[in-house]
C-alpha positions as CSV (number, residue, x, y, z in Angstrom):
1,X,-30.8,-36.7,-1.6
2,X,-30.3,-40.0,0.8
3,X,-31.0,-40.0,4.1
4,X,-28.3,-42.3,6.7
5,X,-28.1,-42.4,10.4
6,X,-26.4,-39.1,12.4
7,X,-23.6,-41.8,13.2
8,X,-22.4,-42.6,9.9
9,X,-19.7,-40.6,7.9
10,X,-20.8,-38.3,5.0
11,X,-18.0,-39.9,3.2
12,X,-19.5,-42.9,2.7
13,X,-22.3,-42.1,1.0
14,X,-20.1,-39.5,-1.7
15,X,-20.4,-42.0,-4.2
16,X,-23.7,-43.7,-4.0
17,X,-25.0,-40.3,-4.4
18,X,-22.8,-39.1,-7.4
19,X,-23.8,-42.6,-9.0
20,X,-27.3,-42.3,-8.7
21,X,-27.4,-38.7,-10.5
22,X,-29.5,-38.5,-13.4
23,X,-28.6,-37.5,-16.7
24,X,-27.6,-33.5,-17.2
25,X,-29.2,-31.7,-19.6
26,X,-27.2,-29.0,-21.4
27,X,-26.3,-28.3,-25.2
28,X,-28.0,-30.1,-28.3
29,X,-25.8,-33.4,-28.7
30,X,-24.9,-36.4,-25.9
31,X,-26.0,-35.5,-22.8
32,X,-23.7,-36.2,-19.6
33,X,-24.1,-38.9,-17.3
34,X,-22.4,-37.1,-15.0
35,X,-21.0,-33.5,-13.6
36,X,-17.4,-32.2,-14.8
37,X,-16.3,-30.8,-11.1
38,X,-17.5,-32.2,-7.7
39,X,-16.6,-29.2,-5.1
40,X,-16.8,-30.1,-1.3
41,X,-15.4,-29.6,2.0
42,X,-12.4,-31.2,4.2
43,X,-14.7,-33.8,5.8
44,X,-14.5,-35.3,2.2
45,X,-10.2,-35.2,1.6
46,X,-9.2,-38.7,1.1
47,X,-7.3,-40.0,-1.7
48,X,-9.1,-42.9,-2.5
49,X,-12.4,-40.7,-3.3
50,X,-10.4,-38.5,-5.0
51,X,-8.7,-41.5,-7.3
52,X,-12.8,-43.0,-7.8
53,X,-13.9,-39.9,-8.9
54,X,-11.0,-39.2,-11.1
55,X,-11.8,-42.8,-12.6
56,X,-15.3,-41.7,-13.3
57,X,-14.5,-38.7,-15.2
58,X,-15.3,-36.1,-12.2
59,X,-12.4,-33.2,-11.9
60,X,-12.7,-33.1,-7.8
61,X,-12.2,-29.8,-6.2
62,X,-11.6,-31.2,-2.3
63,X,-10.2,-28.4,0.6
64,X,-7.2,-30.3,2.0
65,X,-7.4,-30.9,5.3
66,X,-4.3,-28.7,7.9
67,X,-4.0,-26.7,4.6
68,X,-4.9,-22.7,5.7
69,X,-8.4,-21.6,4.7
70,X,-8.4,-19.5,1.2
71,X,-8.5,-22.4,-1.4
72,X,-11.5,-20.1,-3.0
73,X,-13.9,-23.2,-2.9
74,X,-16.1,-20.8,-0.7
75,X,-17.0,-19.0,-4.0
76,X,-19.0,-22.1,-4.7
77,X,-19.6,-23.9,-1.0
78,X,-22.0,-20.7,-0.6
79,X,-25.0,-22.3,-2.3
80,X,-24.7,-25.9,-0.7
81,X,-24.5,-23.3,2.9
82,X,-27.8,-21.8,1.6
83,X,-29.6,-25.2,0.3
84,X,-29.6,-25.6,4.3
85,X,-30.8,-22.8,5.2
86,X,-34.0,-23.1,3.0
87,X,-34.4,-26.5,4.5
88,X,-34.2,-25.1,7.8
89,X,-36.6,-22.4,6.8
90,X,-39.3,-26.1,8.0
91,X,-38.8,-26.0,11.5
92,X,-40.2,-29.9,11.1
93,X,-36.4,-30.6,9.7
94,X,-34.3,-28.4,11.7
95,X,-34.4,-30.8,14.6
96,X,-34.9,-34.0,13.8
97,X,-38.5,-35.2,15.8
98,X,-39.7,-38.1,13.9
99,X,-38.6,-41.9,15.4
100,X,-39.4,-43.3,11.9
101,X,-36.8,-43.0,8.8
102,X,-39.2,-43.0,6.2
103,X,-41.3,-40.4,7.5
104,X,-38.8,-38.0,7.8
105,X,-37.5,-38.6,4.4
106,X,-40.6,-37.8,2.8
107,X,-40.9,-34.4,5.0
108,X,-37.8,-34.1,3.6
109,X,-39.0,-34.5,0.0
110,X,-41.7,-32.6,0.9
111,X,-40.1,-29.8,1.6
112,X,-37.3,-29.9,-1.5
113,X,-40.5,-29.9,-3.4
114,X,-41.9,-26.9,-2.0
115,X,-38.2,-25.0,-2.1
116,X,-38.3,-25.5,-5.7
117,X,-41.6,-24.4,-6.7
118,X,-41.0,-21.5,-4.7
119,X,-38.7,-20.6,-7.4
120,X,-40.5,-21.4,-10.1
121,X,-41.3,-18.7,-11.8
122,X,-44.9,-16.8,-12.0
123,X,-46.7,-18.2,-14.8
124,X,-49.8,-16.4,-16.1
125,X,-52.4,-18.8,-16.5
């Protein structure tokens, strides 16, 4: 998670993010540095991303933009849609109140933590 300015394009910060992704765990061997597929939305078709992604081994899965809805990528976009709406579940987050960057990135933290402990599951102790 990064936090930027409301002004600035989500774009921009596609590969920062994708960079700064830790190490995936999975089968008993190398682990990846990195995911296979990166699925997103039109606010993210441009070709350059598409060609940087390509270069660092990422398949991208990218709705064209003036293409007709149906490209199936809902099938997946469904659980970015519902990260949200857990996040929105803290009414602190749904509108942004704080003046102060930092403090609202740790509300933010604050909350991921608390979204995935929910889901932990019940452990007898």
């Amino acid at each position: 998670m990064s936090l930027t300015g409301g002004n600035r394009h989500d774009v921009t910060q596609l590969l920062p993010l994708v960079d700064s992704l830790p190490s995936i765990r999975g089968v008993v061997g190398r682990p990846r540095r990195k995911p296979k597929r990166l699925f997103a939305d039109r606010g993210y078709d441009y070709d350059v991303y598409r060609r940087q992604l390509r270069a660092r081994g990422i398949t991208p899965k990218i709705a064209r933009r003036g293409v007709a809805h149906g490209s199936g990528l809902g099938k997946k976009r469904w659980v970015v849609e519902r990260g949200f709406a857990w996040l929105h579940q803290f009414k602190r987050l749904r509108t942004r109140y704080e003046r102060r960057a930092d403090l609202h990135l740790g509300l933010m933290q604050l909350a991921c933590a608390i979204i995935c402990w929910r889901k932990l599951p019940d452990q007898p102790v």
